[in-house]
C-alpha positions, 0 to 999 in steps of 0.5 A: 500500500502507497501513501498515494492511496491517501484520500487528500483532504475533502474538497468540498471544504471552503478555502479556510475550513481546509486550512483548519482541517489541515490544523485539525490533522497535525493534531490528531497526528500529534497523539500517535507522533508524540508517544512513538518517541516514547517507545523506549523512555514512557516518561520521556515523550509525554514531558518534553518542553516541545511537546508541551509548546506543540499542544499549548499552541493547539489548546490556545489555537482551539480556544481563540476558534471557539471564541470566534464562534461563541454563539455555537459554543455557548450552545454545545456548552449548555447542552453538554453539562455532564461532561463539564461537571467530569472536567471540572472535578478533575480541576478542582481535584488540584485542592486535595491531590497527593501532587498538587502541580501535576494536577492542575497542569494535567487537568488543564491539559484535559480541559485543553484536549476537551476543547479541543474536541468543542472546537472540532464539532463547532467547525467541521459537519461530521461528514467533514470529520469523518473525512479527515479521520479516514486521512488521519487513519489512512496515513497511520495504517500505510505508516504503520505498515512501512514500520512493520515490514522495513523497519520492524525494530521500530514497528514491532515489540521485543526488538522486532520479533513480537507483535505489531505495533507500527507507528504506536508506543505499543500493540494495544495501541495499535489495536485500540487505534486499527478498531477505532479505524474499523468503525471508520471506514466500515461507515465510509465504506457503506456510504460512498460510492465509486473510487472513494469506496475502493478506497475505503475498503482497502484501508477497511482491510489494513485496519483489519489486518494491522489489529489482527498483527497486534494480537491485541485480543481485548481491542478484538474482543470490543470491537467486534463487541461493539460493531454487533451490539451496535447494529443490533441497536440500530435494527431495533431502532429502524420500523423495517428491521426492527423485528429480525433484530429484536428476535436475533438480539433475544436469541443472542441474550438467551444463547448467552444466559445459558452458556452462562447458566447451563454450561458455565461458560466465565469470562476466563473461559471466553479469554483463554479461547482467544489465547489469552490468560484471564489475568488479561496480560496481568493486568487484574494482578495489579487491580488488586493493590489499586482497589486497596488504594481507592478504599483509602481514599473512596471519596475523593481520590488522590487528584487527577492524574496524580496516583502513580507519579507519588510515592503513594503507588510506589508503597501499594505497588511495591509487592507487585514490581518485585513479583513482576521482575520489576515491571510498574504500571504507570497508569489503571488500564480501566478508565474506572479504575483509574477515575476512582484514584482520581477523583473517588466515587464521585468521579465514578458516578459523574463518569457513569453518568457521563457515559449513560448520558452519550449513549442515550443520546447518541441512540435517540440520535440515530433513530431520528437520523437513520442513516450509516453516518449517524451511526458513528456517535453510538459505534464509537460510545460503545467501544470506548465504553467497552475498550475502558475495562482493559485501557483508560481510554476515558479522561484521559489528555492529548488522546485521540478516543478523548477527542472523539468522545467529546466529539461524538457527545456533541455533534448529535446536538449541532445536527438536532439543534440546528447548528449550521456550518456557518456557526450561526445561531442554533434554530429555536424550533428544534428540540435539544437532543 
Protein backbone atom coordinates (compact mmCIF):
# COMPACT_ATOMS: atom_id res chain seq x y z
CA UNK A 1 0.00 0.00 0.00
CA UNK A 2 1.31 3.75 -1.18
CA UNK A 3 0.80 6.74 0.53
CA UNK A 4 -0.88 7.70 -2.72
CA UNK A 5 -3.97 5.72 -1.78
CA UNK A 6 -4.35 8.53 0.73
CA UNK A 7 -7.64 10.45 0.40
CA UNK A 8 -6.30 14.20 0.24
CA UNK A 9 -8.42 16.43 2.46
CA UNK A 10 -12.07 16.97 1.46
CA UNK A 11 -12.90 19.05 -1.44
CA UNK A 12 -15.80 20.48 -0.65
CA UNK A 13 -14.30 22.07 2.32
CA UNK A 14 -14.06 26.39 1.73
CA UNK A 15 -10.53 27.51 1.48
CA UNK A 16 -10.29 28.49 5.43
CA UNK A 17 -12.03 25.43 6.52
CA UNK A 18 -9.39 23.27 4.62
CA UNK A 19 -6.60 25.29 6.39
CA UNK A 20 -8.31 24.20 9.97
CA UNK A 21 -8.57 20.70 8.65
CA UNK A 22 -5.10 20.53 7.68
CA UNK A 23 -4.69 22.14 11.86
CA UNK A 24 -7.06 19.55 12.74
CA UNK A 25 -4.99 16.71 11.13
CA UNK A 26 -1.33 17.54 12.55
CA UNK A 27 -3.41 17.39 15.83
CA UNK A 28 -4.63 14.35 15.92
CA UNK A 29 -1.08 13.12 14.23
CA UNK A 30 0.30 14.51 17.49
CA UNK A 31 -1.48 11.96 19.84
CA UNK A 32 0.37 8.89 17.82
CA UNK A 33 3.51 11.06 16.96
CA UNK A 34 4.35 12.04 20.10
CA UNK A 35 4.26 8.56 22.35
CA UNK A 36 6.22 6.58 19.47
CA UNK A 37 9.00 8.82 20.91
CA UNK A 38 8.35 7.05 23.77
CA UNK A 39 8.53 3.74 22.90
CA UNK A 40 11.64 3.00 24.67
CA UNK A 41 11.53 6.11 27.64
CA UNK A 42 7.03 6.07 28.85
CA UNK A 43 8.09 9.04 30.95
CA UNK A 44 10.20 10.97 28.47
CA UNK A 45 7.89 11.88 25.39
CA UNK A 46 4.94 12.92 27.36
CA UNK A 47 7.06 15.70 29.43
CA UNK A 48 9.36 17.40 26.59
CA UNK A 49 9.39 21.22 26.54
CA UNK A 50 8.31 20.74 22.63
CA UNK A 51 5.71 18.67 23.11
CA UNK A 52 4.12 20.79 25.71
CA UNK A 53 4.86 24.19 23.37
CA UNK A 54 3.07 21.77 20.42
CA UNK A 55 -0.16 21.15 22.46
CA UNK A 56 -0.01 24.82 24.17
CA UNK A 57 -0.49 26.36 20.61
CA UNK A 58 -3.24 23.89 19.88
CA UNK A 59 -5.29 24.24 23.03
CA UNK A 60 -4.52 28.09 22.56
CA UNK A 61 -5.47 27.57 18.87
CA UNK A 62 -8.67 25.65 19.60
CA UNK A 63 -9.73 28.17 22.22
CA UNK A 64 -9.16 31.58 20.05
CA UNK A 65 -11.73 29.46 17.29
CA UNK A 66 -14.08 28.84 19.54
CA UNK A 67 -14.18 32.16 20.50
CA UNK A 68 -14.76 33.15 17.31
CA UNK A 69 -17.99 31.26 17.03
CA UNK A 70 -19.18 31.80 20.87
CA UNK A 71 -22.73 31.50 19.67
CA UNK A 72 -22.22 27.92 18.98
CA UNK A 73 -20.06 27.10 21.57
CA UNK A 74 -22.33 28.58 24.48
CA UNK A 75 -24.79 26.01 22.84
CA UNK A 76 -22.99 22.91 22.82
CA UNK A 77 -21.80 24.11 26.18
CA UNK A 78 -25.38 24.43 27.61
CA UNK A 79 -26.11 21.01 26.18
CA UNK A 80 -23.32 19.35 27.28
CA UNK A 81 -23.47 19.88 31.45
CA UNK A 82 -22.16 16.19 32.32
CA UNK A 83 -19.04 16.36 30.53
CA UNK A 84 -18.30 19.75 32.23
CA UNK A 85 -19.03 18.67 35.66
CA UNK A 86 -16.10 15.42 34.97
CA UNK A 87 -13.65 18.02 33.76
CA UNK A 88 -14.36 20.40 36.22
CA UNK A 89 -13.68 17.88 39.16
CA UNK A 90 -10.89 16.88 37.69
CA UNK A 91 -9.60 20.62 38.05
CA UNK A 92 -10.60 21.01 41.06
CA UNK A 93 -9.18 17.67 42.47
CA UNK A 94 -5.72 20.14 42.49
CA UNK A 95 -7.34 21.13 46.02
CA UNK A 96 -6.94 17.64 47.66
CA UNK A 97 -4.25 15.88 45.38
CA UNK A 98 -1.31 13.83 46.55
CA UNK A 99 0.67 16.23 43.82
CA UNK A 100 -0.90 19.29 43.52
CA UNK A 101 1.25 20.98 40.48
CA UNK A 102 0.88 17.80 38.21
CA UNK A 103 -2.65 18.08 38.85
CA UNK A 104 -3.60 21.03 37.96
CA UNK A 105 -1.27 21.15 34.85
CA UNK A 106 -2.85 17.94 33.60
CA UNK A 107 -6.27 18.69 34.22
CA UNK A 108 -5.64 21.56 32.19
CA UNK A 109 -4.36 19.71 29.83
CA UNK A 110 -7.56 17.69 29.86
CA UNK A 111 -9.84 20.82 29.86
CA UNK A 112 -7.10 21.87 26.54
CA UNK A 113 -7.87 18.46 24.64
CA UNK A 114 -11.68 18.86 25.60
CA UNK A 115 -11.75 21.88 23.92
CA UNK A 116 -10.49 20.70 21.59
CA UNK A 117 -12.94 18.09 20.94
CA UNK A 118 -15.92 21.57 21.27
CA UNK A 119 -13.65 23.21 18.55
CA UNK A 120 -13.88 20.11 16.02
CA UNK A 121 -17.96 19.83 16.35
CA UNK A 122 -18.01 23.99 16.17
CA UNK A 123 -16.14 23.83 12.88
CA UNK A 124 -16.27 20.88 10.92
CA UNK A 125 -20.02 18.68 9.87
CA UNK A 126 -19.25 15.35 10.78
CA UNK A 127 -19.28 14.35 7.39
CA UNK A 128 -16.24 16.77 7.19
CA UNK A 129 -14.85 14.92 10.08
CA UNK A 130 -15.48 11.61 9.36
CA UNK A 131 -13.37 12.69 6.36
CA UNK A 132 -10.22 13.78 7.69
CA UNK A 133 -10.43 10.82 10.40
CA UNK A 134 -10.43 8.44 7.30
CA UNK A 135 -6.93 10.94 6.17
CA UNK A 136 -5.69 10.56 9.83
CA UNK A 137 -6.43 6.83 9.97
CA UNK A 138 -5.20 6.27 6.48
CA UNK A 139 -1.80 7.66 6.95
CA UNK A 140 -1.24 5.61 10.32
CA UNK A 141 -2.11 2.31 8.73
CA UNK A 142 0.32 2.89 5.40
CA UNK A 143 2.95 4.45 8.20
CA UNK A 144 2.14 1.83 10.46
CA UNK A 145 2.70 -0.72 7.71
CA UNK A 146 6.10 0.78 6.47
CA UNK A 147 7.42 0.22 10.00
CA UNK A 148 6.21 -3.32 10.32
CA UNK A 149 7.60 -4.62 7.17
CA UNK A 150 11.04 -2.19 6.65
CA UNK A 151 11.72 -1.44 9.70
CA UNK A 152 10.22 -3.78 12.19
CA UNK A 153 12.81 -2.88 15.01
CA UNK A 154 10.70 0.16 15.24
CA UNK A 155 7.25 -1.15 14.06
CA UNK A 156 7.09 -4.11 16.23
CA UNK A 157 7.70 -5.34 20.05
CA UNK A 158 10.52 -7.04 21.61
CA UNK A 159 13.04 -5.79 19.03
CA UNK A 160 11.21 -6.85 16.06
CA UNK A 161 10.29 -10.13 16.72
CA UNK A 162 6.82 -9.77 18.53
CA UNK A 163 3.59 -8.41 17.78
CA UNK A 164 2.62 -5.44 15.63
CA UNK A 165 2.95 -2.21 16.93
CA UNK A 166 3.76 0.01 13.99
CA UNK A 167 3.82 3.80 14.44
CA UNK A 168 2.18 3.47 18.14
CA UNK A 169 4.01 3.03 21.82
CA UNK A 170 2.73 -0.28 21.73
CA UNK A 171 0.49 -3.23 20.15
CA UNK A 172 -2.53 -2.18 22.46
CA UNK A 173 -2.16 0.91 20.98
CA UNK A 174 -2.17 -0.19 17.55
CA UNK A 175 -5.28 -2.49 18.08
CA UNK A 176 -7.31 0.11 20.05
CA UNK A 177 -6.47 2.79 17.15
CA UNK A 178 -6.71 -0.03 13.86
CA UNK A 179 -10.60 -0.76 15.77
CA UNK A 180 -11.47 2.68 16.14
CA UNK A 181 -10.39 2.90 12.27
CA UNK A 182 -12.74 -0.17 11.78
CA UNK A 183 -15.62 1.80 12.55
CA UNK A 184 -14.29 4.37 10.39
CA UNK A 185 -14.16 3.03 7.34
CA UNK A 186 -16.87 0.46 7.53
CA UNK A 187 -19.23 3.59 7.96
CA UNK A 188 -17.34 5.02 4.83
CA UNK A 189 -17.35 2.16 3.05
CA UNK A 190 -21.19 1.91 3.08
CA UNK A 191 -21.87 5.43 2.46
CA UNK A 192 -19.73 6.34 -0.60
CA UNK A 193 -19.63 5.07 -3.93
CA UNK A 194 -17.10 4.82 -6.80
CA UNK A 195 -13.34 5.23 -6.09
CA UNK A 196 -13.90 6.69 -2.69
CA UNK A 197 -15.35 3.39 -1.70
CA UNK A 198 -12.33 1.23 -3.24
CA UNK A 199 -10.57 3.36 -1.26
CA UNK A 200 -12.30 2.76 1.68
CA UNK A 201 -12.45 -0.94 1.52
CA UNK A 202 -8.61 -1.16 1.21
CA UNK A 203 -7.90 0.86 4.29
CA UNK A 204 -11.02 -1.33 5.95
CA UNK A 205 -8.71 -4.47 5.01
CA UNK A 206 -5.39 -2.52 6.50
CA UNK A 207 -7.24 -1.86 9.51
CA UNK A 208 -8.06 -5.09 9.92
CA UNK A 209 -5.09 -6.75 9.27
CA UNK A 210 -2.99 -4.22 11.17
CA UNK A 211 -5.41 -5.46 14.56
CA UNK A 212 -5.01 -8.63 13.97
CA UNK A 213 -0.85 -8.46 13.52
CA UNK A 214 -1.47 -6.54 17.33
CA UNK A 215 -2.54 -9.60 18.81
CA UNK A 216 -4.35 -7.41 20.91
CA UNK A 217 -7.21 -9.54 21.93
CA UNK A 218 -9.11 -7.09 24.02
CA UNK A 219 -9.25 -4.12 21.19
CA UNK A 220 -10.53 -7.57 19.12
CA UNK A 221 -12.81 -8.60 21.65
CA UNK A 222 -14.58 -4.98 21.91
CA UNK A 223 -14.53 -4.24 18.52
CA UNK A 224 -16.29 -6.92 17.42
CA UNK A 225 -18.48 -6.38 20.72
CA UNK A 226 -19.11 -3.10 19.74
CA UNK A 227 -19.71 -3.34 15.93
CA UNK A 228 -22.51 -6.06 17.00
CA UNK A 229 -24.19 -4.59 19.76
CA UNK A 230 -24.15 -1.59 17.64
CA UNK A 231 -26.12 -2.77 14.71
CA UNK A 232 -28.17 -4.89 16.95
CA UNK A 233 -29.23 -1.18 18.43
CA UNK A 234 -29.70 0.32 15.09
CA UNK A 235 -32.02 -2.70 13.59
CA UNK A 236 -34.40 -2.02 16.91
CA UNK A 237 -34.44 1.34 16.27
CA UNK A 238 -35.30 1.08 12.38
CA UNK A 239 -39.53 0.08 11.88
CA UNK A 240 -38.29 -2.20 8.92
CA UNK A 241 -35.66 -4.25 10.54
CA UNK A 242 -36.88 -3.87 13.99
CA UNK A 243 -38.42 -7.43 14.29
CA UNK A 244 -35.26 -9.67 12.60
CA UNK A 245 -33.17 -7.70 15.17
CA UNK A 246 -35.14 -7.82 18.17
CA UNK A 247 -35.65 -11.81 17.56
CA UNK A 248 -31.51 -12.09 16.60
CA UNK A 249 -30.70 -9.57 19.94
CA UNK A 250 -33.27 -12.19 22.13
CA UNK A 251 -31.86 -15.26 20.59
CA UNK A 252 -28.19 -13.83 21.31
CA UNK A 253 -29.28 -12.95 25.14
CA UNK A 254 -30.99 -16.33 25.71
CA UNK A 255 -27.82 -18.00 23.97
CA UNK A 256 -25.58 -16.05 26.21
CA UNK A 257 -27.59 -16.87 29.58
CA UNK A 258 -27.49 -20.22 29.11
CA UNK A 259 -23.97 -20.53 28.15
CA UNK A 260 -23.61 -18.78 31.48
CA UNK A 261 -26.21 -20.99 33.47
CA UNK A 262 -26.35 -24.10 31.63
CA UNK A 263 -22.89 -24.57 30.60
CA UNK A 264 -20.76 -22.44 32.78
CA UNK A 265 -19.45 -20.67 30.41
CA UNK A 266 -16.97 -17.27 32.72
CA UNK A 267 -15.35 -14.84 31.15
CA UNK A 268 -11.83 -16.76 32.00
CA UNK A 269 -13.03 -19.40 29.66
CA UNK A 270 -14.13 -16.55 26.73
CA UNK A 271 -10.20 -15.06 27.43
CA UNK A 272 -8.49 -18.47 27.08
CA UNK A 273 -10.32 -19.12 23.72
CA UNK A 274 -8.62 -16.31 22.03
CA UNK A 275 -5.24 -17.14 23.70
CA UNK A 276 -5.03 -15.02 26.46
CA UNK A 277 -4.90 -15.72 30.38
CA UNK A 278 -7.62 -14.49 32.48
CA UNK A 279 -5.12 -12.37 34.14
CA UNK A 280 -5.77 -10.10 30.61
CA UNK A 281 -1.99 -9.56 30.39
CA UNK A 282 -1.65 -9.28 34.32
CA UNK A 283 -3.49 -6.51 34.37
CA UNK A 284 -6.06 -7.87 37.40
CA UNK A 285 -2.64 -8.84 39.04
CA UNK A 286 -2.26 -5.25 40.00
CA UNK A 287 -6.01 -4.39 40.27
CA UNK A 288 -5.96 -5.82 43.44
CA UNK A 289 -3.28 -3.18 45.05
CA UNK A 290 -5.19 -0.19 43.20
CA UNK A 291 -8.51 -1.48 44.54
CA UNK A 292 -6.93 -1.25 48.18
CA UNK A 293 -5.78 2.42 47.35
CA UNK A 294 -9.09 3.57 46.11
CA UNK A 295 -10.57 2.36 49.63
CA UNK A 296 -8.36 4.81 51.39
CA UNK A 297 -9.36 7.06 49.67
CA UNK A 298 -13.22 6.33 48.22
CA UNK A 299 -14.33 9.64 48.41
CA UNK A 300 -12.22 11.70 46.53
CA UNK A 301 -9.29 10.04 45.40
CA UNK A 302 -5.51 11.14 45.32
CA UNK A 303 -6.17 14.19 42.30
CA UNK A 304 -6.42 13.71 38.76
CA UNK A 305 -3.66 12.05 37.24
CA UNK A 306 -1.63 12.15 40.35
CA UNK A 307 -1.74 8.15 41.71
CA UNK A 308 1.02 6.90 40.05
CA UNK A 309 3.64 9.72 39.88
CA UNK A 310 3.54 9.81 44.01
CA UNK A 311 5.32 7.81 46.14
CA UNK A 312 1.50 6.54 47.26
CA UNK A 313 1.73 3.94 44.08
CA UNK A 314 5.32 3.06 44.89
CA UNK A 315 4.25 1.98 48.79
CA UNK A 316 0.64 -0.24 47.43
CA UNK A 317 2.60 -1.41 44.47
CA UNK A 318 5.85 -2.42 45.92
CA UNK A 319 4.97 -6.43 46.21
CA UNK A 320 3.82 -6.42 42.95
CA UNK A 321 7.12 -4.57 40.88
CA UNK A 322 9.01 -7.16 42.98
CA UNK A 323 6.62 -10.19 41.84
CA UNK A 324 6.56 -8.82 38.17
CA UNK A 325 10.60 -8.52 37.73
CA UNK A 326 10.23 -5.09 38.41
CA UNK A 327 7.84 -4.08 35.83
CA UNK A 328 5.37 -0.79 37.24
CA UNK A 329 2.09 0.21 35.59
CA UNK A 330 2.13 3.70 35.12
CA UNK A 331 -1.36 4.42 34.70
CA UNK A 332 -5.02 1.53 35.62
CA UNK A 333 -5.63 0.13 32.36
CA UNK A 334 -9.65 0.65 33.19
CA UNK A 335 -10.93 4.06 32.90
CA UNK A 336 -12.97 3.14 36.22
CA UNK A 337 -10.41 2.32 37.86
CA UNK A 338 -8.19 4.88 37.04
CA UNK A 339 -11.22 7.53 37.65
CA UNK A 340 -11.90 6.17 41.38
CA UNK A 341 -7.51 7.04 42.06
CA UNK A 342 -8.74 10.38 40.53
CA UNK A 343 -11.24 11.60 41.96
CA UNK A 344 -13.32 8.75 44.17
CA UNK A 345 -16.59 7.64 43.84
CA UNK A 346 -17.68 10.77 42.96
CA UNK A 347 -15.96 10.87 39.92
CA UNK A 348 -17.01 7.19 39.49
CA UNK A 349 -20.64 8.28 39.50
CA UNK A 350 -20.01 11.53 37.35
CA UNK A 351 -18.45 9.01 34.71
CA UNK A 352 -21.20 6.78 34.73
CA UNK A 353 -23.45 9.44 34.21
CA UNK A 354 -21.32 10.91 31.82
CA UNK A 355 -21.46 7.65 29.59
CA UNK A 356 -25.01 6.65 30.20
CA UNK A 357 -25.75 10.47 29.05
CA UNK A 358 -23.94 9.76 25.22
CA UNK A 359 -25.15 6.67 24.69
CA UNK A 360 -28.73 7.59 25.23
CA UNK A 361 -28.23 10.39 23.28
CA UNK A 362 -26.37 9.05 20.68
CA UNK A 363 -29.06 6.30 20.12
CA UNK A 364 -32.04 8.90 20.03
CA UNK A 365 -29.81 10.44 17.62
CA UNK A 366 -29.85 7.77 15.49
CA UNK A 367 -33.50 6.81 15.38
CA UNK A 368 -34.42 10.14 14.28
CA UNK A 369 -31.35 10.29 11.64
CA UNK A 370 -31.25 6.53 10.45
CA UNK A 371 -28.75 6.66 8.13
CA UNK A 372 -24.89 4.94 8.01
CA UNK A 373 -23.04 8.21 9.21
CA UNK A 374 -25.38 8.71 12.35
CA UNK A 375 -24.13 5.56 13.36
CA UNK A 376 -20.73 6.79 14.48
CA UNK A 377 -21.62 8.65 17.56
CA UNK A 378 -23.34 5.17 19.32
CA UNK A 379 -20.23 2.91 17.38
CA UNK A 380 -17.95 4.74 18.81
CA UNK A 381 -19.51 5.39 22.53
CA UNK A 382 -19.80 1.75 22.72
CA UNK A 383 -16.32 0.90 22.25
CA UNK A 384 -14.91 3.03 24.16
CA UNK A 385 -17.14 2.24 26.56
CA UNK A 386 -16.41 -1.14 26.20
CA UNK A 387 -12.31 -0.95 25.48
CA UNK A 388 -12.39 1.24 29.23
CA UNK A 389 -12.46 -2.13 31.01
CA UNK A 390 -8.86 -3.06 29.88
CA UNK A 391 -7.39 0.51 28.69
CA UNK A 392 -8.11 4.30 30.35
CA UNK A 393 -9.33 5.40 27.18
CA UNK A 394 -11.96 7.98 29.03
CA UNK A 395 -10.46 11.01 30.62
CA UNK A 396 -7.54 10.85 29.68
CA UNK A 397 -5.37 14.03 27.83
CA UNK A 398 -3.99 14.61 24.20
CA UNK A 399 -5.68 11.46 23.18
CA UNK A 400 -7.29 10.75 20.22
CA UNK A 401 -10.52 8.49 21.72
CA UNK A 402 -10.91 11.77 24.33
CA UNK A 403 -11.08 13.60 21.17
CA UNK A 404 -13.75 11.52 19.77
CA UNK A 405 -15.88 11.02 22.87
CA UNK A 406 -16.22 14.94 23.33
CA UNK A 407 -16.85 14.65 19.57
CA UNK A 408 -19.48 12.37 19.32
CA UNK A 409 -21.22 13.55 22.91
CA UNK A 410 -21.56 16.64 20.83
CA UNK A 411 -22.16 16.81 17.41
CA UNK A 412 -25.92 14.78 17.77
CA UNK A 413 -26.69 18.47 19.25
CA UNK A 414 -25.15 20.62 16.16
CA UNK A 415 -27.11 18.35 13.88
CA UNK A 416 -30.96 18.35 16.15
CA UNK A 417 -30.25 21.67 17.35
CA UNK A 418 -29.74 23.03 14.01
CA UNK A 419 -26.30 24.37 14.49
CA UNK A 420 -25.30 25.30 10.77
CA UNK A 421 -21.75 25.08 9.20
CA UNK A 422 -21.72 28.74 9.26
CA UNK A 423 -21.98 28.78 13.16
CA UNK A 424 -24.97 30.58 13.16
CA UNK A 425 -27.18 30.59 15.91
CA UNK A 426 -28.76 27.18 16.55
CA UNK A 427 -32.82 27.02 15.34
CA UNK A 428 -35.20 27.65 18.29
CA UNK A 429 -37.74 25.30 16.85
CA UNK A 430 -35.72 22.46 17.46
CA UNK A 431 -35.80 20.14 20.31
CA UNK A 432 -32.38 19.78 22.13
CA UNK A 433 -31.16 16.05 21.95
Amino acid sequence: MSTARVAPLPKDLSRNNRREAAFLLVILLLTILIPFQAKDNPEGASSSTLNQFCWSIAYLVSAVRLFATRDTFRVLLSSSLPLLAFVLLALASTLWSVDSMDTFKNSIELLGTTLIGYYVVSRFSMSEFLDILSLFFGISVVLSAVLIFFAPGHGRMFWGSGPWSGIYEEKNSLGASMAIAIIVYLIQFFRGSGKRKLLAGLLLLGSVALLVGSDSATALLDCGAALIIGVLLAGCLMPKYRLVAGLIAGLSLAAVLSGIFVFGLTPDALIAAVGRSSTLTGRTDFWPYLVDAIHAQPLLGYGYDAFFRSPIATSYLSYYVIQSYGWSPYHAHNSFLQTCLDTGYVGLASLLFLIAFALVRSLKYFSRRRDTIAMLPMMIVLYLTLGSYTETYLGNFNTVEWILFVAVLLYPVRDLKGVAAANRLPLKNQNPV
